[in-house]
N, C-alpha and C positions, 0 to 999 in steps of 0.2 A: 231123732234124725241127727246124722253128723253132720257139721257146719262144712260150708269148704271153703277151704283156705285160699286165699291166692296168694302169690308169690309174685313179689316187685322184683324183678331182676336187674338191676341196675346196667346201662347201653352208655357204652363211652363215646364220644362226640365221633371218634374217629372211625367206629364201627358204624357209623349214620352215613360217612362218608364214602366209606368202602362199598358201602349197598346202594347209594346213591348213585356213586361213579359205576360201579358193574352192573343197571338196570341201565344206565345212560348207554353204555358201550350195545348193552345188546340193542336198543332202540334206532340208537345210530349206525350200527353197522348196516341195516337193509340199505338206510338214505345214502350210506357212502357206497355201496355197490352198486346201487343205480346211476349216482349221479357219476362213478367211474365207467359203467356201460354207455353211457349218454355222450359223455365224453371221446369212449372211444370211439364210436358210432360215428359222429359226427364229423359231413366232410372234412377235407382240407382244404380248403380252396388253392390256397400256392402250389401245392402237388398238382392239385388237378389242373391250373393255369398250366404250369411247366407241360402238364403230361398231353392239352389237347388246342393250348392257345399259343404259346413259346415258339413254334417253328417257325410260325408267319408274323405274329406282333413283337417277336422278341423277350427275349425273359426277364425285363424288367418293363416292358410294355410299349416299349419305344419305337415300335413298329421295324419294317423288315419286307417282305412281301405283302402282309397286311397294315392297314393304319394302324399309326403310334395312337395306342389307347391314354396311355399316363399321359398325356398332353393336358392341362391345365383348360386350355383352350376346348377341349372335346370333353374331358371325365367331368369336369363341374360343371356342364353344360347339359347333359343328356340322365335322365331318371334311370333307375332301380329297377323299372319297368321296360324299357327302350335296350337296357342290357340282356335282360331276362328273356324278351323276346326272341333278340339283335342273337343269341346262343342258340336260343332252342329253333328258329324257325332258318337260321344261317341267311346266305344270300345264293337262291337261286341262279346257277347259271351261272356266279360271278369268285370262283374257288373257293369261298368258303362253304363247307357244308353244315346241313343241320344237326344238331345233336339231340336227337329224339332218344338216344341209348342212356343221355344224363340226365338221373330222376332233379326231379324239384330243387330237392334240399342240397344235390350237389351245384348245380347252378346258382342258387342262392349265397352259396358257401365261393364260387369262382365271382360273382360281382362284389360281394363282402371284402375278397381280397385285393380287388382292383379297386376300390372307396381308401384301401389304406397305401397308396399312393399321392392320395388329396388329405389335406385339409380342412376344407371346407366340408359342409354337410349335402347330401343328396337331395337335389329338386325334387321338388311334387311334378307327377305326369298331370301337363294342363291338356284337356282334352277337348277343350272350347276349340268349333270350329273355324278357323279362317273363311271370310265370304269376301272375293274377288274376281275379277272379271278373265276366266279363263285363255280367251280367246287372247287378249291383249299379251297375258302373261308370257302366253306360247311366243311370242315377238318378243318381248323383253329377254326371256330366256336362250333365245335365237342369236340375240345380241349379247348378252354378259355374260351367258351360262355357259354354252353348250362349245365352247372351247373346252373347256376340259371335263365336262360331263356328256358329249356325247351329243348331237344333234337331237337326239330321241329321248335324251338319260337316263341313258344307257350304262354310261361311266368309260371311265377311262382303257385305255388300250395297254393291251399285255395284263401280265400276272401281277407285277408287283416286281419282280428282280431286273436287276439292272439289265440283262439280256433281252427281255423283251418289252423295256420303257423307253420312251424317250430320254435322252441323256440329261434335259434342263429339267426332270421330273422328280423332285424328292419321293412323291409318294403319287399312287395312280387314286385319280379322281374317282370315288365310290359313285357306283348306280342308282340312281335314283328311281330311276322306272323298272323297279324292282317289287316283287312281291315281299320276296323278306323285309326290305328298309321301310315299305307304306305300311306293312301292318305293325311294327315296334316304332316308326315316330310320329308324332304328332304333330298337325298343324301350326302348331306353337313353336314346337321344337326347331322345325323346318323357318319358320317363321325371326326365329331369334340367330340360328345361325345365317340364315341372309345376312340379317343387319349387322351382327358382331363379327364375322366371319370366323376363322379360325385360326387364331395367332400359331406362328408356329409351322402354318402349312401355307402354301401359295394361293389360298383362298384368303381377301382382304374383303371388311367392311364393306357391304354393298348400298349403303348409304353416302360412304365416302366418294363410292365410285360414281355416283351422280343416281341412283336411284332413291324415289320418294320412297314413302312406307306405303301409299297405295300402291308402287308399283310392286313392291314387296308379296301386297298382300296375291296382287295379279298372280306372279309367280308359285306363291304358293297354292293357290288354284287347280294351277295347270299340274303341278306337276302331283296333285292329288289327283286328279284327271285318270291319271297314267293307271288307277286302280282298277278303273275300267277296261282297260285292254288287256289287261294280265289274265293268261290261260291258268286253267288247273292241272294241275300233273295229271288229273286222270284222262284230259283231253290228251293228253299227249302222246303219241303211239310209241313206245317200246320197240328198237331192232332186235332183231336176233342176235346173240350173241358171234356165230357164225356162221360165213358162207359157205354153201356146199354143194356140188356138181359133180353126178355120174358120170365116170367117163367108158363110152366105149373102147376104148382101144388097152392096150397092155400098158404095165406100169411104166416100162421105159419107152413107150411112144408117146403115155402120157405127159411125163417127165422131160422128154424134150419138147411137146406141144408147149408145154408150160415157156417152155426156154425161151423157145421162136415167139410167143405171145409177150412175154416180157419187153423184147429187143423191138419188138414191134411200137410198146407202148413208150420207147424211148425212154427206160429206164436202164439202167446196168446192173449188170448183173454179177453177184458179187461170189456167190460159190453155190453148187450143188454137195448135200453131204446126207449121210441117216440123221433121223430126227435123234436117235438115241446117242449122237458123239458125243463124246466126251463124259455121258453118263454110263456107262457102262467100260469095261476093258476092251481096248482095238480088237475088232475082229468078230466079238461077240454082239453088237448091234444087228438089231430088226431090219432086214434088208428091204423090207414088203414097207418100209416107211420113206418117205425122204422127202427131204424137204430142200425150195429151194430158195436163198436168200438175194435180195435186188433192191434197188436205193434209185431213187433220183434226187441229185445232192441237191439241183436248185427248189423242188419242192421240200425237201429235206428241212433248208434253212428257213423258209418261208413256215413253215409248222415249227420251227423251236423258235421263232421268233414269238409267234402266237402264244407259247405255252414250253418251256425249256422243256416239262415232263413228261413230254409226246417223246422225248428221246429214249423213255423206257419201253415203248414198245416199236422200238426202231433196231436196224432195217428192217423194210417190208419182208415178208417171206408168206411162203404158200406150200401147201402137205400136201402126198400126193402118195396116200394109201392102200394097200391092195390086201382085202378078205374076205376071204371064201370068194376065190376066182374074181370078185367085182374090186374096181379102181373108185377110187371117190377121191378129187382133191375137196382141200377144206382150205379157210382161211379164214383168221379171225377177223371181226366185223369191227373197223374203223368208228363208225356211226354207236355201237356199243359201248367201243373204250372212252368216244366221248363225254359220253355221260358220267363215264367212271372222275374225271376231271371237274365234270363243277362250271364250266370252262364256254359259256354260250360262242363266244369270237372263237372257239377252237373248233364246231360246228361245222362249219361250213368248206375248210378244211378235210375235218374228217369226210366228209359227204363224199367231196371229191374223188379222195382215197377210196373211199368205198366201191365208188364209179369204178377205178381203174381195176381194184380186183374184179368183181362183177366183171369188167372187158375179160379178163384173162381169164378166170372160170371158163365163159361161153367160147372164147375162143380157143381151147383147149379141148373143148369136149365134141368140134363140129367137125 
């Protein structure tokens, strides 16, 4: 048998090295391409504050149309949870809406970035209930509250811009008899900002203002109460988007019915013209269209006062269509675009408006 030989090949320390570092690089390159996807993945929160909170709170949070969030007074007061909600479920009714379109992790990433604004570190949500004698509460609140929360709290009047607040009002008193606010804060919450109030905003210590902490707790009571009267969107009936009314007669008798019905409802009347001017070249407009434009300026103000952004679908106007031989005026439903606002005090308004188109439809088609 031949022996076999082996052969010691002698490994310089530096070739140990070289093998060492080139097994390390492939090991680590997956860990750096994931944690560089993770990275990029991951929300921004500042982008997204700027892109969906900034118009109304301001871009450094200092409020604007909505409450100054960076307030000291407010951000180190309210949990991680109370925010998380406060985004995703918005405030019914009261212009803010919900953001049911921002997943999780981008909401998480927008309250992350509103925490570095503070300081301090984030409360824990206490979710111990307050037990207080409701009925009282409602009279406590009657008396210290509901000046700037609303008889009902409901919250404060107008949007938030100077146009439709009262002028001694830095910021409009938030609703409390709201489904968005009762489901993100807690009794506690509610509970702590009575007493401490909110430095910073024309809400003071209501301790100092002469109430006990049992009346405290009264109030907070009642105005968990208010959970109970809250409808569910699906109770709620949905208008039509618009109104619409066969007319017998020809386009230009419907066209002046329209007129006569306008002047009637003491509105003015501000021009007849095709719906397509201006969008198309003089001349060339859909004559079988037209539409007519009218204003009443004292209900006018009284809806921007309400809500300045009713002036985007202002003046009134009404279409008055003719195809295949039949007329149909149309006009969009007031009662619809409300909803489009967020805007409950803008409600009832709109109704109105609705009412007078409604008159002008029927009286046009009789």
């Amino acid at each position: 048998m031949q022996g076999i030989v082996a052969l010691a090949i002698p490994i310089q320390p530096s070739q140990v090295q070289v093998r060492v570092s080139n097994m390390t690089r492939y090991l680590l390159l997956p860990l750096l391409l994931l944690l560089m996807a993770v990275a990029r993945a991951a929300p921004d929160g500042e982008k997204l504050f700027q892109k969906h909170c900034s118009v109304c709170h301001g871009v450094d949070g200092r409020g604007g149309v909505g409450v100054p969030l960076s307030l000291p007074s407010f951000i180190d007061s309210v949990s991680d949870e109370y925010l998380k909600i406060t985004i995703r479920e918005g405030r019914p009714g009261r212009i803010m809406p919900s953001f049911t379109r921002l997943s999780d992790a981008q909401i998480s990433a927008i309250v992350a970035y509103m925490r570095s604004w503070s300081t301090q570190p984030a409360i824990s949500r206490n979710m111990e209930p307050v037990v207080g004698d409701s009925a009282h509460g409602e009279k406590v609140f009657a008396q210290y509250c509901s000046r700037c929360h609303g008889n009902d709290g409901r919250g404060g009047k107008g949007t938030g811009v100077t146009f439709s607040r009262k002028r001694d009002l830095p910021i409009i008193a938030p609703a409390l008899n709201n489904p968005g606010f009762l489901a993100a804060a807690s009794d506690r919450m509610i509970r702590n900002t009575i007493i401490h109030g909110r430095a910073g905003t024309p809400m003071s210590p209501m301790l100092v203002a002469g109430l006990s902490e049992t009346d405290v707790d009264d109030v907070v009571s009642y105005i968990r109460s208010f959970q109970q009267q809250q409808r569910s969107s699906a109770e709620i009936a949905v208008p039509p988007p618009v109104l619409i009314a066969d007319s017998p007669y020809s386009l230009d008798e419907t066209v002046e019915n329209i007129r006569q019905s306008i002047l009637n409802q003491n509105f003015t009347l501000i021009r007849v013209d095709y719906l397509e001017h201006g969008l198309v070249e003089k001349g060339q407009e859909n004559r079988k269209q037209v539409v007519v434009h009218f204003c009443n300026f004292g209900f006018l103000f009284k809806a921007l006062a309400i809500d300045p952004r009713v002036g985007m679908f202002l003046p009134c106007r009404v279409t008055a269509v003719e195809k295949n031989g039949k007329v149909q005026i149309i006009a969009m439903n007031p009662e619809r675009l409300s909803g489009l606002f967020n805007n409950e005090e803008l409600n009832s308004a709109c109704k109105e408006m609705a009412g007078v188109y409604e008159t002008i439809l029927d009286d046009s088609v009789l």
